[in-house]
N, C-alpha and C positions, 0 to 999 in steps of 0.2 A: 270611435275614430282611430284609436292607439293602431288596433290591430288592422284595419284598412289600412294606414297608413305603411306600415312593416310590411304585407302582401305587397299593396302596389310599387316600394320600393325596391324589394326583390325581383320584381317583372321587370323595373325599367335595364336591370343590368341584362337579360337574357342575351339580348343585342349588340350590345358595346362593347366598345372599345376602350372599356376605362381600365386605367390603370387599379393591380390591386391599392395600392399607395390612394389613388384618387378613391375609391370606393371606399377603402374605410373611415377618411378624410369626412366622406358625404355620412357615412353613420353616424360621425360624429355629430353634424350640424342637425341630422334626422334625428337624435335623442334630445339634443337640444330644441330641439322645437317642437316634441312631445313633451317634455319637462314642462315648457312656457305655455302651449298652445294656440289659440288664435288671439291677438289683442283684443283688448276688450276695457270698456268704459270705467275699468279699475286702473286703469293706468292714463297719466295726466296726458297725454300726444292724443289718446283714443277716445275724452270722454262725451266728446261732440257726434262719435262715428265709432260707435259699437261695430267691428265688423264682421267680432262671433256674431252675437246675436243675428248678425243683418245676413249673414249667408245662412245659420239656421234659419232663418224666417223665410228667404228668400229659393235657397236652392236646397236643405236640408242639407243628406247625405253627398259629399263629394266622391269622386275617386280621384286619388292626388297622380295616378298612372297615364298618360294619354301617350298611344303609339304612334310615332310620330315617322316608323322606320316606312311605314310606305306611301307613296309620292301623292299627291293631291290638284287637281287641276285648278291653274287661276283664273277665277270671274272677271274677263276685260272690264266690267264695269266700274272696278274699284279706282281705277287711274285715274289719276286729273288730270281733265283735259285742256290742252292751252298753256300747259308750261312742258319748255324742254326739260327732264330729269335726267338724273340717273337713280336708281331704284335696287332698293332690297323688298323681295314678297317675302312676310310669313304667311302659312296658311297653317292656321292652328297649330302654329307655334313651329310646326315645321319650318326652313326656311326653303324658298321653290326654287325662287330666281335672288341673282347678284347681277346686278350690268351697270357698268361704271363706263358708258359708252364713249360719254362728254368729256372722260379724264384722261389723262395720262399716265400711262399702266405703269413706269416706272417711277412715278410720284406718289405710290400707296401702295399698302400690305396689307392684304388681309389675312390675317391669322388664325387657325385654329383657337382657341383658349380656355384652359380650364381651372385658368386661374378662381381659386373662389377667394371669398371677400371675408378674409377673419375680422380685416381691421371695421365692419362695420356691420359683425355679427352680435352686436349687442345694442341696436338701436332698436330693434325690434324682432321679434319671433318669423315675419314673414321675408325676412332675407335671408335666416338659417330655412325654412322651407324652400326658397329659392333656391341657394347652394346645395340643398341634397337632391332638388328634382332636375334642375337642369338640364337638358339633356345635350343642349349645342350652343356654343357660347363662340362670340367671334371676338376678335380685338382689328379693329380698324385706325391703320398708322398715315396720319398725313403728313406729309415732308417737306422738311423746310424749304422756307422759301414758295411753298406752291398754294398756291389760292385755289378750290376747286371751282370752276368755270360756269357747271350748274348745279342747281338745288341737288343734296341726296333726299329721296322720298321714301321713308320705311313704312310699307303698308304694312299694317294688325290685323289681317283678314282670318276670320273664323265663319267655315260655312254649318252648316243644319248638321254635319253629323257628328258635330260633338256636343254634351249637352251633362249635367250637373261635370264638369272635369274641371280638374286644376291645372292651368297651365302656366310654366313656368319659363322664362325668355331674362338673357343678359345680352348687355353689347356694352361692348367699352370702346372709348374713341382716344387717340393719345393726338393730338394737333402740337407736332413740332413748332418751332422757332417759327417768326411770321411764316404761319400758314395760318387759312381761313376756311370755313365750314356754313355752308347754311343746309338744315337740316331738320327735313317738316317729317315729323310723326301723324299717319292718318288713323285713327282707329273706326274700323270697320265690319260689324258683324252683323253677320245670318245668324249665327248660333242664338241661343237662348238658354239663360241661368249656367253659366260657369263663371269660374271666378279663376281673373286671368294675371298673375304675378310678375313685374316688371324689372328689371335693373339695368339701369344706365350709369357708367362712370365714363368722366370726362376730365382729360387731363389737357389743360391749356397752358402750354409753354409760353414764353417769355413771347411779347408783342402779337399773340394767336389770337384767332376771333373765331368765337363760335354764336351763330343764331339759331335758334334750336325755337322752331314752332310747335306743337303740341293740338291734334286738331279731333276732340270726340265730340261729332256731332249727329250722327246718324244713331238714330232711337232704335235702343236694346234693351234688352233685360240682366243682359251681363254685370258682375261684379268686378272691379279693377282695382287693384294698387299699384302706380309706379314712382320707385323712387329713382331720386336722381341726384346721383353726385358729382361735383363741380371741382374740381384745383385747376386753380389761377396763378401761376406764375406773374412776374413783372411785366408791367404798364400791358397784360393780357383784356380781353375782353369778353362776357358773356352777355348774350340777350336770350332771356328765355318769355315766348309768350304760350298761354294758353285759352284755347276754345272750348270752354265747356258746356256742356247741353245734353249729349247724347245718351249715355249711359244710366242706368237707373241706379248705380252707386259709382260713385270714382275718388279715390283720395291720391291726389298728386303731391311727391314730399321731393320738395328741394332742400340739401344740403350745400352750399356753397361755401369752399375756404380760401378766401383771398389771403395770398399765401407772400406775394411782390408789391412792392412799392408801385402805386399809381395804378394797380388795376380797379377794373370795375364788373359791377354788376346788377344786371335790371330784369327784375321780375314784374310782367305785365299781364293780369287776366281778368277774364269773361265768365258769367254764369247766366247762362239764360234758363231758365230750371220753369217746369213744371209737372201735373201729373204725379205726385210724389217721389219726386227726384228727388236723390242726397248726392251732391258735391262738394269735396272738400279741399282748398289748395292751402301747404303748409309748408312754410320758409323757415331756414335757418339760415342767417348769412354771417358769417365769422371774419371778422375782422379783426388778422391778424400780423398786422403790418401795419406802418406812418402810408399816409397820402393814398390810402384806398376809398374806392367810392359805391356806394352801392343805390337802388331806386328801387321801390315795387309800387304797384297800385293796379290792386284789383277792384273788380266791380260786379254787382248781382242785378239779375234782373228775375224776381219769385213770385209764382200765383200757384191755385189748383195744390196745396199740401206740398210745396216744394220745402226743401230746403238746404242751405248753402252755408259752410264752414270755412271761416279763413283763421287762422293762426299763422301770426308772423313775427320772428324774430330774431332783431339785432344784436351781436355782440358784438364790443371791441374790447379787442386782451388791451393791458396797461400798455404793450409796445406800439399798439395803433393809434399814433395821435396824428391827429391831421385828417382823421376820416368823417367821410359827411356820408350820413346813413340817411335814407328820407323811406316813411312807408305811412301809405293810404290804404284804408278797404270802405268803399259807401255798396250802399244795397237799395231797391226800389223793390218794394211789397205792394206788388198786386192787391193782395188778399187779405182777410186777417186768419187765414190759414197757414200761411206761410210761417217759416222761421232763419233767421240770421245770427249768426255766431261769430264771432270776432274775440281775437284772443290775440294784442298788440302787445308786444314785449319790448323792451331794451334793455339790455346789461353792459353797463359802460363802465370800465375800470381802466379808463385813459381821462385828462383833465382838457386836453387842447381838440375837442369835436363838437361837429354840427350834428344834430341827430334830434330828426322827430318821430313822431308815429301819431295816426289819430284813425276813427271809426265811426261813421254814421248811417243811421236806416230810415228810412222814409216811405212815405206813398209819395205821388206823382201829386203836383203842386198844381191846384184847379186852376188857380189863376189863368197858370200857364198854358192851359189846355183852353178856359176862357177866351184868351188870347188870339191861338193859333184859329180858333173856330170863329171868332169874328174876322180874320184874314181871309173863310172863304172854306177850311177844311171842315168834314165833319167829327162826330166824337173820336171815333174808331180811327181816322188819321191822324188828329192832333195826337192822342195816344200812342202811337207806332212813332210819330217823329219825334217826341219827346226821349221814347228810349230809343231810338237811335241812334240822336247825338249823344244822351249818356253814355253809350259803350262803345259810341265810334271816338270817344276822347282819350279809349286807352288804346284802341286797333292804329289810330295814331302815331303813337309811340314806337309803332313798327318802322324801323329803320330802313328796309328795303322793300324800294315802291313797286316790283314787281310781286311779291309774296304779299304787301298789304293789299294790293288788291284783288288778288286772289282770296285771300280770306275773306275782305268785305261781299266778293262775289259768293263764297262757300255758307258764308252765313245768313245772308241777304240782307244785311244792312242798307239801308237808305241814305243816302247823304243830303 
């Protein structure tokens, strides 16, 4: 892999426009993540989700190269129909289209950026792989005072002609003083066996809101990692939800550093997994400040060899008193094929907090399906309503009733 790695490195500069300065920058983070290599089940974040192993297993040999310098057509079908957007396309990581139709062109910047990420090149070896492949990275600035009017929609479209490739994608968002963001990630692919590397940093100034959906549900074979970081300024807000299903691996990692007094933060997700699916979602939420607030609760739904990963956890530094932390994960086992992993942390080094954590897994309660089928249903629907209402109890928790019911339509939940 060393020397694939060094070839297809050298390819992607043929092209660019990188600075010498920035290129030897990227060799540096390229040795470094030769030194580390891919994570793996020997380090305590990974040992739920091998993800050497699982791309040896899955796609073998990568090429970390994909030429992204010539233009790709968009598949109309990827769009969601029924909501006004404004919309960024990737197509294989390429970016095609920008249209910010909804907005107001001098209430945002879009910037070039090549900014790479030293401060959080040591959390794991696949964000120094990120920073050396990179190829086009934006930074999106929203301005005070300005709420964006409609959804932004980032489609992940990868069609058929890429295939074992590593692709490597950043966006950073900075959300000025009250301004607000809602912003649905679609992940969408034709391809088959690549393994596709994500980074999102989100800067929320002081009284900003950001809601950040997160939606893989269309069945691939692709591999995924994306992480995502958060800073929250004062009395700021973040809601992050996620749909998970589609992908045949996905490990989603939130970092979030409540950084002001009175902000918050709520992490809310879904796994409906089958077919030997492995999904993993994995929080950090850092309470670093008095009177911040944070929530998660995720939920699994696993049959058919699936299986679903959640790690999550709380800290409060000694200076955070007054914060109230709450997190859930429950799971529903189809099968006894299935597997559930839960890994509930707190690290509290303040005396004046609310803060719990708890984890349960289960099959589906006969009774309750007894029940439903002397009402009139037969097996197969009391079954389907039961889960549900189980995961329509965190799709819930979506704040804005135009996006929740889109999702509940995207995913086809019953009510």
């Amino acid at each position: 892999m060393e020397e694939q790695l060094k070839i297809d490195f050298e390819k992607s500069f043929k092209n660019s426009s990188f600075s010498t300065k920035n290129i030897n920058v990227k060799k540096e983070f390229l040795n470094k993540f030769i030194k580390e290599g891919l994570p793996n089940k020997s380090l305590e974040n990974w040992k739920f989700s091998d993800i050497s192993q699982i791309i040896k297993k899955e796609i073998g040999d990568l090429s970390f190269y994909n030429d992204i310098s010539s233009p790709s057509k968009i598949d109309p079908s990827i769009y969601l129909n029924g909501l006004e957007q404004n919309s960024i396309v990737f197509v294989n990581g390429r970016p095609e289209k920008i249209d910010f139709q909804f907005e107001e062109k001098n209430k945002l910047e879009i910037l070039d950026d090549f900014e790479l990420n030293k401060d959080y090149s040591n959390i794991n070896s696949l964000i120094n792989l990120n920073n050396a492949f990179v190829d086009k990275s934006f930074k999106i600035v929203i301005k005070e005072n300005y709420s964006f009017k409609k959804p932004l929609v980032i489609y992940h479209y990868t069609n058929k002609k890429v295939k074992s490739k590593n692709i490597n994608l950043r966006l950073n968002f900075v959300l000025e003083k009250n301004s607000s963001l809602k912003l649905i990630d679609v992940l969408n692919d034709a391809s088959e066996k690549n393994f596709i590397n994500t980074f999102y940093n989100f800067k929320i100034s002081q009284d900003a809101i950001l809601k950040n959906y997160k939606i893989d549900i269309k069945n691939n074979s692709n591999i995924k990692y994306i992480f995502t970081n958060i800073e929250q300024e004062k009395n700021s807000l973040s809601e992050t939800f996620i749909a998970s299903s589609g992908s045949d691996f996905i490990k989603n990692e939130i970092n979030c550093n409540l950084n002001g007094e009175h902000s918050s933060a709520f992490v809310n997700g879904i796994f409906s997994l089958n077919k030997q699916k492995h999904h993993e979602i994995r929080t950090s939420i850092n309470h670093l400040t008095e009177y911040t607030k944070s929530s998660q609760l995720i939920k699994s739904v696993l049959e058919n060899d699936a299986k679903a990963v959640y790690q999550g956890k709380i800290y409060v530094s000694s200076k955070a008193q007054k914060t109230d932390g709450y997190q859930l994960s429950k799971a529903i086992l189809l099968d006894e094929t299935t597997e559930f992993n839960a890994k509930p942390e707190l690290e509290i080094y303040a005396d004046d907090v609310k803060c719990s954590h708890g984890s349960a897994s289960g099959s589906l309660n006969e009774n309750s399906i007894f029940y439903l089928m002397s009402r009139g249903l037969n097996y197969k629907e009391a079954k389907e309503l039961l889960i549900s209402g189980f995961l329509l109890d965190v799709i819930e928790k979506i704040t804005d009733s135009e996006i929740k019911s889109l999702i509940k339509k995207m995913i086809g939940l019953q009510e």
